[in-house]
Structures are given as C-alpha cells and as structure tokens.
C-alpha positions as CSV (number, residue, x, y, z in Angstrom):
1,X,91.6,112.5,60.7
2,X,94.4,109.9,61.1
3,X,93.6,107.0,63.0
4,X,94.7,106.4,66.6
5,X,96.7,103.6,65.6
6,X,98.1,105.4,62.2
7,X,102.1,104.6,62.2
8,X,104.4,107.3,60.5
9,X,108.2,107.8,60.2
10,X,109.8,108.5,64.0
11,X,111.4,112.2,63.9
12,X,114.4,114.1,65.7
13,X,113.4,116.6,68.1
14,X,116.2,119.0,69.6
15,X,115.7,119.5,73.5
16,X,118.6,121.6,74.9
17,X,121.4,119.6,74.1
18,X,119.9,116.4,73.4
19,X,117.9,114.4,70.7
20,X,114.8,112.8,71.6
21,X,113.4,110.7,68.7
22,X,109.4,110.7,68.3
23,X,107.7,106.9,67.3
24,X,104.7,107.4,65.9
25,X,104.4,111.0,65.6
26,X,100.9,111.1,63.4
27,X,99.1,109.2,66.1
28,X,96.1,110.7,67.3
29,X,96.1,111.1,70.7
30,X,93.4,113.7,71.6
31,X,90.4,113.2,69.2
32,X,88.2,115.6,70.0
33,X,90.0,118.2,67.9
34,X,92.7,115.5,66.3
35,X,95.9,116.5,68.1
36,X,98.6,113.9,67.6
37,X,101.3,112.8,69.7
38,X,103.8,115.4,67.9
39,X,101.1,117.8,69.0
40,X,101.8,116.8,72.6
41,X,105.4,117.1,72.1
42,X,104.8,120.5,71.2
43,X,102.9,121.8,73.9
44,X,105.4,120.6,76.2
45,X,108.0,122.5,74.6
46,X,106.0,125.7,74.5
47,X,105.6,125.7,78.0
48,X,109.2,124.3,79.3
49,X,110.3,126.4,82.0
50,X,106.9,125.3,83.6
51,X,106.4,122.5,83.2
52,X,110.3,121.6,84.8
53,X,110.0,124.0,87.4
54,X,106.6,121.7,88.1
55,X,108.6,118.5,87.9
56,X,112.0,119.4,89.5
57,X,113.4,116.9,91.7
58,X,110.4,115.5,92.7
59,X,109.5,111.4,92.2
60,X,107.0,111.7,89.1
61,X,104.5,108.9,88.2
62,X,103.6,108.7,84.5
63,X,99.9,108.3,83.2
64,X,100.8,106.7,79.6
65,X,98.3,106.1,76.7
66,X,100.2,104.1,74.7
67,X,96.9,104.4,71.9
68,X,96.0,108.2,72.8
69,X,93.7,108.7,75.4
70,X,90.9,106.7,73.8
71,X,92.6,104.2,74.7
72,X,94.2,102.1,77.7
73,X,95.7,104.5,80.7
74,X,98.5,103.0,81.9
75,X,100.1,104.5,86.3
76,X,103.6,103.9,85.5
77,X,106.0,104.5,89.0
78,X,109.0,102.9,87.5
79,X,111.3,104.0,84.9
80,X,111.8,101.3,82.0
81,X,115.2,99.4,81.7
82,X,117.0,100.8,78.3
83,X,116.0,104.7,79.4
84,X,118.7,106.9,77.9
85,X,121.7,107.7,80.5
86,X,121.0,111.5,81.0
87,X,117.4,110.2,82.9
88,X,117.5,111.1,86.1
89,X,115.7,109.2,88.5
90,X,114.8,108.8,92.8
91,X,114.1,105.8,94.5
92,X,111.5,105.7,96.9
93,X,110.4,103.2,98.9
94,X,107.0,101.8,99.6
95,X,106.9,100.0,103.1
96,X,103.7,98.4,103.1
97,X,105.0,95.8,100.6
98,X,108.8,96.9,101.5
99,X,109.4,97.2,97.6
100,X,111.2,100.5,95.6
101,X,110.6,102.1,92.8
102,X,113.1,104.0,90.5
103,X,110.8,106.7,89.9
104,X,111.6,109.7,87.2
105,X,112.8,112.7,88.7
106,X,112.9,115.8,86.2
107,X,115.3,118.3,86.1
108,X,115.3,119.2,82.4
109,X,113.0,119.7,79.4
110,X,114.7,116.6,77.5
111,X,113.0,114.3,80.4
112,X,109.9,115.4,80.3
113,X,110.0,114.8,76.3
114,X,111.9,111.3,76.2
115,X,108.2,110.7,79.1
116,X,105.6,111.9,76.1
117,X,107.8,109.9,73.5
118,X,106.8,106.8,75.6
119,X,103.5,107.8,75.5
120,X,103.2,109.8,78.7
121,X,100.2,112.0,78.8
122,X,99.8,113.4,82.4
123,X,102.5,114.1,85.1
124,X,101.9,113.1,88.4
125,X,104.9,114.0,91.0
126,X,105.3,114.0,94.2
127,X,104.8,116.9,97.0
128,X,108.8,116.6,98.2
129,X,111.8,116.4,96.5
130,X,114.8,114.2,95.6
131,X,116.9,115.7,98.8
132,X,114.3,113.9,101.4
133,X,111.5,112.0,99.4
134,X,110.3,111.7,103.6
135,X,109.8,115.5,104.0
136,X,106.7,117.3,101.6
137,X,107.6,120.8,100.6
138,X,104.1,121.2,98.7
139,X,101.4,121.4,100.7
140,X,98.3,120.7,98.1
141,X,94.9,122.6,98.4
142,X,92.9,120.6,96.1
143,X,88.8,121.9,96.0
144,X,87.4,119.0,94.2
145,X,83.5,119.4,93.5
146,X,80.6,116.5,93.8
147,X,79.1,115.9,91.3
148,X,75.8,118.1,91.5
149,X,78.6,121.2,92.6
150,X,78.7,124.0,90.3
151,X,82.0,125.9,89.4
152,X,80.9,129.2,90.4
153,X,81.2,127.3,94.0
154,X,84.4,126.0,93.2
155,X,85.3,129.5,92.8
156,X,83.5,130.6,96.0
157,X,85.5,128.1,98.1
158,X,88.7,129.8,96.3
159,X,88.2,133.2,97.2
160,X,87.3,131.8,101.1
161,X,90.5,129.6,100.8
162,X,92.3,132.7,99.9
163,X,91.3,134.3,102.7
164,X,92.0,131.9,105.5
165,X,95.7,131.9,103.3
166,X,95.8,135.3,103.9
167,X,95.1,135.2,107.6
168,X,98.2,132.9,107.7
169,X,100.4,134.7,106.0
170,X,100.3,131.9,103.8
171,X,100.8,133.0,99.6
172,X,98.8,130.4,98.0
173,X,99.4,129.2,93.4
174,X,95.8,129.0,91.9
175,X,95.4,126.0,89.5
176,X,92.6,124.9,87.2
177,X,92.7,121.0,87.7
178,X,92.3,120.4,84.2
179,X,89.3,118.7,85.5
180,X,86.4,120.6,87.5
181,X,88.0,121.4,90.1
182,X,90.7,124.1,91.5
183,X,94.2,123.4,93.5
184,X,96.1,125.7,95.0
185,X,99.6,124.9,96.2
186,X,101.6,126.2,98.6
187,X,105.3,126.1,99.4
188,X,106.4,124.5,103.0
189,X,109.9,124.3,104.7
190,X,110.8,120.5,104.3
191,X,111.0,119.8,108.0
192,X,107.4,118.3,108.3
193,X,106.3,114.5,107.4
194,X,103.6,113.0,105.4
195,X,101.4,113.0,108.3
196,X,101.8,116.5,109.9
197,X,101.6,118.1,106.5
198,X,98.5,116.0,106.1
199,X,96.9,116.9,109.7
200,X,98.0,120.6,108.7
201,X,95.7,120.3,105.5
202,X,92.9,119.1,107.4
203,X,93.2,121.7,110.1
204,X,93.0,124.2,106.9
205,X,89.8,122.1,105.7
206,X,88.3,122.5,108.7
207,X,88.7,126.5,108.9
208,X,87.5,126.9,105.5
209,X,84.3,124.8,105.7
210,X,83.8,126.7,109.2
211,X,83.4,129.9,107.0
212,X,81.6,128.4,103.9
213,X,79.5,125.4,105.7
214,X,77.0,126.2,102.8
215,X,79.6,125.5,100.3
216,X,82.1,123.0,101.5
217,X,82.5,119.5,103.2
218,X,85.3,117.8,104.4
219,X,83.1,114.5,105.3
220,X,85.6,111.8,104.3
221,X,83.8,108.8,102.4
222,X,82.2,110.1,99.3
223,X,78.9,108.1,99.9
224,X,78.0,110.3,102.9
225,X,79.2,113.7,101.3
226,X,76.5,116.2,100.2
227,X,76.9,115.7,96.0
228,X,76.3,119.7,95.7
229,X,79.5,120.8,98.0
230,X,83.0,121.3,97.2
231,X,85.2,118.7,98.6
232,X,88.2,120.1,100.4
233,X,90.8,117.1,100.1
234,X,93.3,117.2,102.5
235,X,94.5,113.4,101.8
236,X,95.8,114.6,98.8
237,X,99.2,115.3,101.4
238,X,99.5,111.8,102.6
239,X,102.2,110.0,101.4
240,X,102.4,108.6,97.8
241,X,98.9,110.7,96.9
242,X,99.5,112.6,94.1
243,X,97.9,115.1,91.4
244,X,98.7,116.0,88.2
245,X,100.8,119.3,87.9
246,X,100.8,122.1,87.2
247,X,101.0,122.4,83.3
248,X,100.2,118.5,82.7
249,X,97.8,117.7,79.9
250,X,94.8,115.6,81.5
251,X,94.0,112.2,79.5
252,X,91.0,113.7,78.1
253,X,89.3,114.1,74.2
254,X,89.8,117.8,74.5
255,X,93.5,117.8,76.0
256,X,92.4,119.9,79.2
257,X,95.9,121.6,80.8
258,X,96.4,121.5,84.7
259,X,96.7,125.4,84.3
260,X,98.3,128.3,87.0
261,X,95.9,131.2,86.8
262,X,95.7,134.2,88.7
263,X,93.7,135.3,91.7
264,X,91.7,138.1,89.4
265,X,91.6,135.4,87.0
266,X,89.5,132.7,89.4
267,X,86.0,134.3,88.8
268,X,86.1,134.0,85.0
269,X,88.4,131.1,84.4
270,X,86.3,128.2,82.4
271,X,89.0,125.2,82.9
272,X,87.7,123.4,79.5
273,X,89.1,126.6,77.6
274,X,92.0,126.0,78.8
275,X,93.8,122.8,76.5
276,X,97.3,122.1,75.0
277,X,95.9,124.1,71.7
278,X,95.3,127.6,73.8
279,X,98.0,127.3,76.5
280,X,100.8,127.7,73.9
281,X,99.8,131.3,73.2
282,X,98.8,132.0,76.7
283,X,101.8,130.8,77.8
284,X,103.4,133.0,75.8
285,X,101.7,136.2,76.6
286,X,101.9,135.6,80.6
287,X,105.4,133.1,81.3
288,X,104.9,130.6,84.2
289,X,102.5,132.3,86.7
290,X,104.2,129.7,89.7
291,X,108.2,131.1,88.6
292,X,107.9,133.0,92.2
293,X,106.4,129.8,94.5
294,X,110.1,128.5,95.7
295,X,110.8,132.4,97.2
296,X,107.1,132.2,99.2
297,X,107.6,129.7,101.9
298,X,105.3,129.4,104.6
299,X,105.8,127.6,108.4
300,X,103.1,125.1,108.6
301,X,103.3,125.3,112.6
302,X,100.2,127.7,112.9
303,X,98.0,124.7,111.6
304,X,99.4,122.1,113.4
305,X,98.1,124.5,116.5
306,X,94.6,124.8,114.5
307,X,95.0,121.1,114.1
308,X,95.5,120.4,118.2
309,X,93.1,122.9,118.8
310,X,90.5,120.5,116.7
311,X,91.7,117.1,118.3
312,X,91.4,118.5,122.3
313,X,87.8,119.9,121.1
314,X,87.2,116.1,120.0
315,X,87.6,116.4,116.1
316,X,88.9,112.7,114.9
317,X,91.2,111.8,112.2
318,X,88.7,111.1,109.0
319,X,90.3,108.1,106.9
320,X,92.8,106.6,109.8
321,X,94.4,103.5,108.2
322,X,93.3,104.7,104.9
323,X,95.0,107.9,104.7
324,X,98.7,106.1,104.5
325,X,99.1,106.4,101.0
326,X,99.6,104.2,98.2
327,X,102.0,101.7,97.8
328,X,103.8,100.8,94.7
C-alpha cells in the first residue's frame, strides 16, 4: 500500500466541459481498504447527478484532509484566492462577528471535483439556497443515536418518524448518515427563517418522542440525555448548522457514503456497507433515489401550530442562545 504522503504525477480529468487537474493522485486517503485520492475522484464522478442535485445552489462548507483522513481535518467556509473562474460561489454573512464568507456554491460536477482536488473529503451545505441564504428550503430530520443506542432503534424512530410525516402530508428522503445514524430531509417553501424552521423541527421532535418515549429523547445537553435513546436533533435547522449530504463520503478509514435509501430499505440497511467502493455500482443499478425531493414540497405551518400548541402548554425553548448557529 502507498503511503499517505506518496507523491505521483498530477493527471487530467474531463468533467463536462472542463479539465480539472488531480495533484497527488496515488495518495492514500482511506486506509482501511487503500483507496486513493483518484479513487475519491471517482466516486464522485459515478454518482454526479447526486451528488449536484445535493449541492445546488446552496453555501457548501468543505471538510479537507489535505493527508487523507488519517490525517488533519481541516472546516473550510471560504473559497481560496486563485480558484479557477467557472467556481461559483455565495456570500453569506455571519453577524455575530459581522464578517462574510465566500462560500462554494455548486451547480456542476466540475465544482465538486476542482473541491476533492483540494483535498475535500465531505460536503457540508447549507439547508437554503443561493436565491435567499435567510430562507431554509430543507428542513433536516437528523436521528442521531447515544452511544449505548442500537441501530435497530434508529430504524424504529424511522418508521415512527415516517408516520408522523405521513400524518402531515409531509414526503420525507431517508438517508444513512454515513455515520450511525439516519436523516431524513424534507423539502419546505422558502418563506420560513432559521428560527421558525428550527421551532418547526422541534415541534416534529416533540410528536415523535410522544409516540416512541421508550425510544427517543429530545433532552437538549448530551450529559443529561439517556445514552441508549435516539436523539432527535432539531438544531440541526438553526442557522449555519450543517450535515454532510447526501452522497458525501464521511472522513472515515472505510470511506462511509451519506447514502439515500429507501423506506423498504430502512429495516435491512447496515450504513458501514455502504462506502465509496459499493455506491458506484449501487448507484448505478437504482440512479439518485432524492431526483423527485424538489417536486414534494411541504407547508411547514401545521408545525408551527404543534409548536404554539407546545409553548401555551409550557414547553420551553431547549438551547436558547445556543441554538443561533455558528459563526464563521
């Protein structure tokens, strides 16, 4: 196996109508099975249409490992001087610290391959778009397990989340994490801010550890959660939060994929199967399971009843000053 810092001859790679050139292309990025950063490249370009239908138009932190993932991760907000002209790019605005960022904002393949060629591993974009950074049109189910949590309850707190979906009307886009836990996304109209899309989640928290109290907690600090329930994390709607997407590689020895699956699919899914060596061929065989998610959009209004339902009956605001999101 080549070594992580191994150094070979830069190559061409065609992307549409452009040429990307690949540094380093030997260089081992994943070692538990040896995948290189050409590997990466790869993947990527097996699973385009995805992957950019992910990304599109929406501000896009990068998770770099300039040495593969053994080594240093680097959060990356702001695109580098001397990117190529044909990157596209949205400034947002962090008003904490009043500062910007020139954040990458994808809208073809090339992008998202000039991103791995500067040793970009993950993709982590934002849930709104270019049009109005200020308005979410994602709203993000994220089931994120404790660490004493089994997946078979991840899957349990799917098929319950499914169900209070369904009772909305609400057509939810099943995700492995890449990680041990499941997301599901939905798609909102963009007339919403960070914090109404975020007391919307938390309404939807609410419901669904109402019907699985066995199985699900929405206590906010982690030191006073129960380390066998499934975490239902609203926050991951406040402004700024963001999760890798679907069809990012996770900066892991095995390459774990951020994977779409499908409903039938959640009771036998085993996320570590799923990794940039298998989602080629699977990709393949099924297309990009989330193609249809712009055509179902859904009217958060019903939960920002559930959600002033929950205040007048007393429920607070778990986080408060916490939940603002990150600044840059």
């Amino acid at each position: 196996m080549a070594s992580s810092k191994s150094s070979s001859p830069a190559v061409e790679i065609e992307v549409g109508d452009r040429d990307v050139r690949i540094s380093n292309p030997d260089r081992v990025y994943f070692p538990a099975r040896g995948e290189t950063k050409l590997d990466l490249v790869n993947y990527y370009l097996s699973v385009g249409d995805g992957i950019v239908n992910a990304l599109r138009e929406r501000p896009c932190m990068l998770h770099r490992f300039p040495e593969g993932v053994a080594g240093e991760k680097v959060h990356q907000k702001r695109v580098p001087h001397g990117a190529p002209s044909w990157l596209e790019t949205v400034r947002v605005h962090f008003p904490r610290y009043n500062r910007t960022a020139d954040e990458l904002c994808v809208t073809e393949l090339a992008q998202v391959i000039w991103a791995v060629q500067m040793s970009t591993v993950e993709f982590h974009p934002w849930n709104s778009r270019r049009a109005d950074t200020e308005k979410p049109d994602e709203w993000r189910i994220d089931l994120d397990p404790m660490p004493e949590a089994p997946f078979d309850r991840v899957r349990r707190v799917a098929h319950v989340a499914h169900e209070v979906l369904d009772d909305l009307g609400a057509t939810g886009w099943p995700k492995t994490s890449g990680g041990n836990g499941l997301h599901i996304y939905v798609r909102i109209k963009p007339e919403w801010g960070f914090k109404d899309v975020r007391r919307a989640a938390l309404a939807f928290a609410r419901e669904v550890e109402r019907r699985a109290p066995d199985d699900v907690t929405t206590t906010w600090w982690r030191k006073d959660r129960d380390p066998a329930l499934v975490f239902v994390d609203f926050n991951q709607n406040a402004r700024d939060h963001t999760i890798a997407s679907a069809y990012s590689v996770r900066g892991n020895p095995e390459g774990t994929v951020s994977t779409p699956i499908r409903w039938d699919e959640v009771d036998d899914v085993h996320p570590r199967d799923l990794t940039i060596a298998t989602m080629p061929e699977r990709y393949a065989a099924l297309g990009d399971l989330h193609a249809g998610i712009d055509k179902a959009v859904f009217d958060i209004k019903p939960l920002l009843e559930w959600a002033d339902r929950d205040e007048r009956e007393g429920a607070d605001d778990p986080g408060g000053a916490e939940a603002t999101g990150n600044d840059g």
